[in-house]
LUMTORTI-305429 format. One record per atom (N, C-alpha, C): residue in one letter; x, y, z. Coordinates in nm, 2 decimals, m for minus. Atoms other than C-alpha are relative to their C-alpha. Layout:
<recs>
rest	px	py	pz
A	X	Y	Z
...
</recs>
This chain:
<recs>
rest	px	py	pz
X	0.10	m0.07	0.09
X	m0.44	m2.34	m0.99
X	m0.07	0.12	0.08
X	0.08	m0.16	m0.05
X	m0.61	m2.10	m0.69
X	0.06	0.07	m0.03
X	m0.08	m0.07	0.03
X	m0.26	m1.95	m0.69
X	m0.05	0.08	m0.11
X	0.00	m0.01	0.14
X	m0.28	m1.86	m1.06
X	m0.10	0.07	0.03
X	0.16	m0.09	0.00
X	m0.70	m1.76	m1.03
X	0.04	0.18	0.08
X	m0.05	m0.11	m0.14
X	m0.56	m1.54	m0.72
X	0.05	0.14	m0.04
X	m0.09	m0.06	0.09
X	m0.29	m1.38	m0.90
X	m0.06	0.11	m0.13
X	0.10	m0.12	0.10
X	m0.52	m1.29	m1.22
X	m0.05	0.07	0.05
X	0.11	m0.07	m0.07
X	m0.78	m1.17	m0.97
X	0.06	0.13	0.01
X	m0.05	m0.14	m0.01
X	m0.51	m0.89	m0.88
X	0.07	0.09	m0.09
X	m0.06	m0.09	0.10
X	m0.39	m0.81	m1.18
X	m0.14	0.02	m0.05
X	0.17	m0.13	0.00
X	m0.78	m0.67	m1.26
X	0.00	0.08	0.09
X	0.02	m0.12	m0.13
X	m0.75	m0.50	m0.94
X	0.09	0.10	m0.03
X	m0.10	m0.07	m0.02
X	m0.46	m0.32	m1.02
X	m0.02	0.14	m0.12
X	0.05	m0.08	0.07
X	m0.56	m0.13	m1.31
X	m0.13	0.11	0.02
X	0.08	m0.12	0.00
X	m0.87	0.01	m1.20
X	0.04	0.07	0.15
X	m0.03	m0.11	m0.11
X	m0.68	0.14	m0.89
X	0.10	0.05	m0.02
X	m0.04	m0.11	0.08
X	m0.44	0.30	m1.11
X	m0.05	0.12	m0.04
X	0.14	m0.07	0.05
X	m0.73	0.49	m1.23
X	0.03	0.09	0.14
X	m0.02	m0.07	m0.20
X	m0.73	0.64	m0.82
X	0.11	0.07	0.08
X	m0.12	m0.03	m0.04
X	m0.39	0.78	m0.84
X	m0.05	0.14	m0.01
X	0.00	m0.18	m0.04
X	m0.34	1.16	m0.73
X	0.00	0.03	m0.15
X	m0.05	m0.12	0.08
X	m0.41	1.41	m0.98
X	0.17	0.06	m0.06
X	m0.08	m0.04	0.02
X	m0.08	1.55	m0.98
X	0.12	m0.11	m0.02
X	m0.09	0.10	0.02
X	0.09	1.20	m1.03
X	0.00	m0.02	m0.20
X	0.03	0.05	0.12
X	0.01	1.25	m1.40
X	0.18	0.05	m0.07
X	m0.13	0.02	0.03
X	0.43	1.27	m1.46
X	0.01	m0.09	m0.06
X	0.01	0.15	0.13
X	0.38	0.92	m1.58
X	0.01	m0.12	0.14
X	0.03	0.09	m0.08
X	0.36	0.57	m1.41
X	0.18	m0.07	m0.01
X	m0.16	0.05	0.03
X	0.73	0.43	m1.35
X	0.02	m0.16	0.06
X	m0.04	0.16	0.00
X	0.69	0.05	m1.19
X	m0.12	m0.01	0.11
X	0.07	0.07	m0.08
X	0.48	m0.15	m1.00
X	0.10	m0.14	0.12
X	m0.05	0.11	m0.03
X	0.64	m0.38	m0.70
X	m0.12	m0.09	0.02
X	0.08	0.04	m0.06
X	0.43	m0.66	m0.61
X	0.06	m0.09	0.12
X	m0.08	0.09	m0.07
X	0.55	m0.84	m0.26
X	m0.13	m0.08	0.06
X	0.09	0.10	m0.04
X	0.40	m1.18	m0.11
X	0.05	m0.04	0.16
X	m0.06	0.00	m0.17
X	0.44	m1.18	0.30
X	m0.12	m0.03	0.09
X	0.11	m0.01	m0.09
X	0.22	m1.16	0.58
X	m0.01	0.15	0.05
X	0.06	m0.08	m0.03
X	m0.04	m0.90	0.65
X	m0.05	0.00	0.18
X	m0.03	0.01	m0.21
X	0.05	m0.84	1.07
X	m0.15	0.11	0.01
X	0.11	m0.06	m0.01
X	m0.23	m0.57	1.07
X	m0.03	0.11	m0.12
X	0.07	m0.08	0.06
X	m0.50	m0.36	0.94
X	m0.12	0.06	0.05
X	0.10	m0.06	m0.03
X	m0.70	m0.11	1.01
X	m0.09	0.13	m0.12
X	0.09	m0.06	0.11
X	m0.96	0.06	0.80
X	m0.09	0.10	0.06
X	0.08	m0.13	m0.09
X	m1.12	0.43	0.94
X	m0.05	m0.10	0.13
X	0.01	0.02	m0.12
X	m1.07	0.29	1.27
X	m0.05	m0.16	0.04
X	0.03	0.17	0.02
X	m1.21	m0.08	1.22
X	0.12	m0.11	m0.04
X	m0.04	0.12	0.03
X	m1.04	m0.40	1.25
X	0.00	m0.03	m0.12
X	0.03	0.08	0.12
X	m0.92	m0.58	0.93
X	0.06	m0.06	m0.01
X	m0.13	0.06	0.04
X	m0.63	m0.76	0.97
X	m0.06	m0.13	m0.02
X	0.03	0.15	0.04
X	m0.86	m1.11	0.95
X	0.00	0.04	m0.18
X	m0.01	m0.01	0.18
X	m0.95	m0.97	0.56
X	0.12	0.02	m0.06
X	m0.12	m0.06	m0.02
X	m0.60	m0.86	0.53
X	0.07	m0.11	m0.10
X	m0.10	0.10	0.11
X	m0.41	m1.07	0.20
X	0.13	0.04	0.05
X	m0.16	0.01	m0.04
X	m0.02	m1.17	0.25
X	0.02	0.05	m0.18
X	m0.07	m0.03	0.08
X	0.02	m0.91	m0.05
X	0.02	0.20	0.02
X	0.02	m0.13	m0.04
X	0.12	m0.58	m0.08
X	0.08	0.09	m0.12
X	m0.02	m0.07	0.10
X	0.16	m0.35	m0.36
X	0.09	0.12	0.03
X	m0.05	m0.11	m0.02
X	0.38	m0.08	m0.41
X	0.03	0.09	m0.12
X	m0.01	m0.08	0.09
X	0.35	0.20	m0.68
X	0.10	0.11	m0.04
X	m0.07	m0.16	m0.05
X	0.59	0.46	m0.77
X	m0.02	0.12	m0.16
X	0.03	m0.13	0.09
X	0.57	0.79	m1.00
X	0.10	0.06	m0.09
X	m0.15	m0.07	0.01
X	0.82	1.00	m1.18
X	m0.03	0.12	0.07
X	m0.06	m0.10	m0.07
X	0.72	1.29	m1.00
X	0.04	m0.05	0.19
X	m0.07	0.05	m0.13
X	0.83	1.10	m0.67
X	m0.10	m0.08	0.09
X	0.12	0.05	m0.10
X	0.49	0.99	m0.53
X	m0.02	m0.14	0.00
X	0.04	0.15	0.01
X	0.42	0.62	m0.42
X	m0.10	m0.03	0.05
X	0.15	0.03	m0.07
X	0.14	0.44	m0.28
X	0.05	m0.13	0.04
X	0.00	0.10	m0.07
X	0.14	0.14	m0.04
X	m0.12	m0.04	0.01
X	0.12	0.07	0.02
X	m0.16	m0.09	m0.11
X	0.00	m0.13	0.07
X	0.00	0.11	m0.05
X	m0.29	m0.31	0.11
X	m0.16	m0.08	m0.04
X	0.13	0.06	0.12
X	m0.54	m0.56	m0.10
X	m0.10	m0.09	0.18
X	0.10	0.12	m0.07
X	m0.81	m0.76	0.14
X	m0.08	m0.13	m0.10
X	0.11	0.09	0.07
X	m1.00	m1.09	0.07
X	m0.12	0.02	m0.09
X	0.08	m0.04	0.09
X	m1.29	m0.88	m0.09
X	0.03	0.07	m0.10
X	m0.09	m0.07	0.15
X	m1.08	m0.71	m0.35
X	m0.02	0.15	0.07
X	m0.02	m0.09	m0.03
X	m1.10	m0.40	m0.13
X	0.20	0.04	0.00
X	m0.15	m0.07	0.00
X	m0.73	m0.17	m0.18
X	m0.03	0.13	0.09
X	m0.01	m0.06	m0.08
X	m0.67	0.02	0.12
X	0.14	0.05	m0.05
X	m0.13	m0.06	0.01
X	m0.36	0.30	0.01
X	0.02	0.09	0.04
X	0.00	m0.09	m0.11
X	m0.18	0.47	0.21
X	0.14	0.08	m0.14
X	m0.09	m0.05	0.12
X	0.00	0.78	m0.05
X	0.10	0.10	0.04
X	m0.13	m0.04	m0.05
X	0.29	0.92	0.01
X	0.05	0.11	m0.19
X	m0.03	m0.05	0.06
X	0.43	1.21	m0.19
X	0.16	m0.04	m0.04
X	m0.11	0.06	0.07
X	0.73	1.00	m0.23
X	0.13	0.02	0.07
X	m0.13	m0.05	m0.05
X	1.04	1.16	m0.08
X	0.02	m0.01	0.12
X	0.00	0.06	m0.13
X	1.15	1.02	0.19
X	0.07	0.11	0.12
X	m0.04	m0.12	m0.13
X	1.15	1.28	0.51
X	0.07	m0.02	0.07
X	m0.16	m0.01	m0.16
X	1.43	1.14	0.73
X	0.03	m0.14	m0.04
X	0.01	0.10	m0.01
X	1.62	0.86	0.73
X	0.05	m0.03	0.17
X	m0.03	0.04	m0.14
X	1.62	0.70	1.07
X	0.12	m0.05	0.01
X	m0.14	0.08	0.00
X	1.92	0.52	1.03
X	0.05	0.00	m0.13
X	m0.06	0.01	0.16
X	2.12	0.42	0.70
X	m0.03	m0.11	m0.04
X	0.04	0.08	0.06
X	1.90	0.12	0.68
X	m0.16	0.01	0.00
X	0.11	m0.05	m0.05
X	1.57	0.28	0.78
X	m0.10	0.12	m0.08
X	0.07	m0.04	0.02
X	1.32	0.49	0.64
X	m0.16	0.11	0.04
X	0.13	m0.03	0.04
X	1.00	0.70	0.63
X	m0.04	0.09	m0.12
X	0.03	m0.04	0.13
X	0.73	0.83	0.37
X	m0.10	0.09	0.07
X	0.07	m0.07	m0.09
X	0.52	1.07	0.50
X	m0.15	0.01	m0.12
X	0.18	0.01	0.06
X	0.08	1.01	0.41
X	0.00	0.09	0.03
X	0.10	m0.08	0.02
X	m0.09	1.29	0.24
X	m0.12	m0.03	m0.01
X	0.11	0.04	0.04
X	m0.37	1.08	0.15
X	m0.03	m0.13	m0.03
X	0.05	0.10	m0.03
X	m0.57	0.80	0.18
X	m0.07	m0.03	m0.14
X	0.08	0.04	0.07
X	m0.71	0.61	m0.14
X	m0.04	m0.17	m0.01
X	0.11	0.12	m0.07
X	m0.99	0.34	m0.06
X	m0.05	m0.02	m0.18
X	0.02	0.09	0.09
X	m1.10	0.09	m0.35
X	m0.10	m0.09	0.09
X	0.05	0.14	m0.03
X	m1.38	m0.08	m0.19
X	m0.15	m0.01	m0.05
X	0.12	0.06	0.04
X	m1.70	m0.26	m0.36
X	0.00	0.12	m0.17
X	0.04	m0.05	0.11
X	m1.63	m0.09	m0.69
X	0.03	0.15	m0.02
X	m0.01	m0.16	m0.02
X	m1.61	0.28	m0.56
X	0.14	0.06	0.02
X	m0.13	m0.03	m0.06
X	m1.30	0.49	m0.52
X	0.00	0.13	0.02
X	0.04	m0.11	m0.09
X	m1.27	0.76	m0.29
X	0.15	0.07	0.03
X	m0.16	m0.03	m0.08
X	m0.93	0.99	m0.18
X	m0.09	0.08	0.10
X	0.02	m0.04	m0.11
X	m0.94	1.11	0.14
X	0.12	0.07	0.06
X	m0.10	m0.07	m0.04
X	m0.70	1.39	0.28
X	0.04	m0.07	0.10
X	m0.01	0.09	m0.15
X	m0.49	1.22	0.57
X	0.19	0.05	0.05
X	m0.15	m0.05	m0.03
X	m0.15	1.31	0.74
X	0.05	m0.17	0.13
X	m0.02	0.12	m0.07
X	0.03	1.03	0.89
X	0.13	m0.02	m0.07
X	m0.11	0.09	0.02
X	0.37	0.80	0.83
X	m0.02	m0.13	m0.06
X	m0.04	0.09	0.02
X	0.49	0.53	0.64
X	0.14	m0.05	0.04
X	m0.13	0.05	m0.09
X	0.80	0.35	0.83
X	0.02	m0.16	m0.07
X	m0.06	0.14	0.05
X	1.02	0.09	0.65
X	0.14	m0.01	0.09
X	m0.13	0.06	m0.05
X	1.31	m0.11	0.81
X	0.08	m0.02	m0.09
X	m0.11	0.02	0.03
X	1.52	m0.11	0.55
X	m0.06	0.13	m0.16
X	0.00	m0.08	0.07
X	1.56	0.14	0.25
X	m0.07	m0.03	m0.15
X	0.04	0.08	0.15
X	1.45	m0.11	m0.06
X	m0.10	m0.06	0.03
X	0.16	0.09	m0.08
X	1.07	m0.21	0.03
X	m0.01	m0.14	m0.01
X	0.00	0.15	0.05
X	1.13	m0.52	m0.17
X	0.00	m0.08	0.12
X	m0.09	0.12	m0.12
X	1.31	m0.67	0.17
X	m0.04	0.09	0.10
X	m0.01	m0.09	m0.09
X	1.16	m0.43	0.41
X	m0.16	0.00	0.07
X	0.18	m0.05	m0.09
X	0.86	m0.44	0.71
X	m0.04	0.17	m0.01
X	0.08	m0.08	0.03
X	0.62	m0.17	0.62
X	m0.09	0.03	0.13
X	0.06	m0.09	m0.13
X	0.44	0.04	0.91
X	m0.05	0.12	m0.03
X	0.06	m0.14	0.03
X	0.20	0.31	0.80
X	m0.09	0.03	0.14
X	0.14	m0.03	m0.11
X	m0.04	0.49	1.05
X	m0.02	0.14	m0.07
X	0.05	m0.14	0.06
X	m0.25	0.79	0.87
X	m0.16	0.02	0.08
X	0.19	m0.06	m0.09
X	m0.58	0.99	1.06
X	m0.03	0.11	m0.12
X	0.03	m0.09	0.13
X	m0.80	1.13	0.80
X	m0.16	0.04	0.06
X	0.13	0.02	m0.05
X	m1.17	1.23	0.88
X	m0.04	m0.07	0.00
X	0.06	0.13	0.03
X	m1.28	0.90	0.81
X	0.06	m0.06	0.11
X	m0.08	0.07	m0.12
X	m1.05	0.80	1.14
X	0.14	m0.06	m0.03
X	m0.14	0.04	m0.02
X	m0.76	0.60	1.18
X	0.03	m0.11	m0.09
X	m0.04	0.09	0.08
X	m0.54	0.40	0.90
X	0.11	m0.08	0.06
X	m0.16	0.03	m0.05
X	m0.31	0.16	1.03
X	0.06	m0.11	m0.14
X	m0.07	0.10	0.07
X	m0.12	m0.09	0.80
X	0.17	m0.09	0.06
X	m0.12	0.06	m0.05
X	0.14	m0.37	0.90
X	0.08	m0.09	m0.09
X	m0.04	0.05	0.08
X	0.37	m0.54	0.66
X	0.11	m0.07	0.01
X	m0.18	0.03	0.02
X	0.69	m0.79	0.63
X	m0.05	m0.12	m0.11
X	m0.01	0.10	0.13
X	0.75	m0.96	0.32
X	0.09	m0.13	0.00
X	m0.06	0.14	0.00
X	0.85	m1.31	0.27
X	0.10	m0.04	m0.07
X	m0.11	0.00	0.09
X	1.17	m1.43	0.13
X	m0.03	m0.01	m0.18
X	0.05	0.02	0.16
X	0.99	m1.57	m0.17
X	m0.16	m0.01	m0.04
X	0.14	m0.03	0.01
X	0.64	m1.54	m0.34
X	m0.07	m0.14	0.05
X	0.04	0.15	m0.05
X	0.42	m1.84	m0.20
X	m0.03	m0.05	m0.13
X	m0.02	0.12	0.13
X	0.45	m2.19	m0.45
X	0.13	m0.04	0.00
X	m0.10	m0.03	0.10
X	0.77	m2.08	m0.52
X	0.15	m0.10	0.07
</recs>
């Protein structure tokens, strides 16, 4: 049953941080992933969070190419790290990055973008199955995010 409560709880969250998507993402909204893993780290303008840190992690994508990597906390804060989508190199032919323009913060109600330059780094090309590694510096300081998803959603 928490499961379940849990679950609803983020699908309220998710809508009004749709709302917080870039201006220029107005191409249209093309899918939502949601994955259930463990949250290895977090950092929030330079502060510790990996104890707030939920084993979930959202991932948005756009049609004009842009995604976002959402990392939810215990307080219903969404830390996103945004990526104009197109992926700037591949490291390998199973590897990845996404390169942060911008930071969008969801926390206590408020939602804020914040210009930010930085990386997102996946190990494998399909996030679904893929550790996640952002690091973005914005004036607000330093974003880290740490991510690997679990074979299957927890319950299940």
């Amino acid at each position: 049953m928490r499961r379940i409560v849990s679950f609803l709880s983020l699908l309220v969250l998710i809508p009004a941080s749709l709302v917080a998507r870039p201006a220029h993402a107005d191409d249209g909204f093309k899918g939502i992933d949601t994955l259930h893993g463990t949250c290895k780290k977090l950092a929030v303008a330079g502060k510790e969070r990996t104890s707030d840190c939920r084993g979930v992690l959202l991932n948005t994508r756009y049609a004009d190419q842009r995604t976002g990597f959402y990392f939810v906390t215990t307080d219903g804060a969404m830390i996103t790290f945004s990526s104009p989508g197109e992926l700037s190199q591949r490291e390998s032919k199973v590897a990845g990055a996404y390169p942060v323009d911008m930071m969008i913060l969801k926390i206590e109600g408020d939602v804020r973008r914040v210009a930010a330059k930085g990386m997102c780094h996946t190990s494998k090309l399909t996030i679904a199955t893929a550790k996640l590694n952002c690091l973005a510096d914005s004036e607000l300081g330093r974003f880290e995010g740490e991510f690997v998803p679990g074979t299957k959603p927890p319950g299940s």
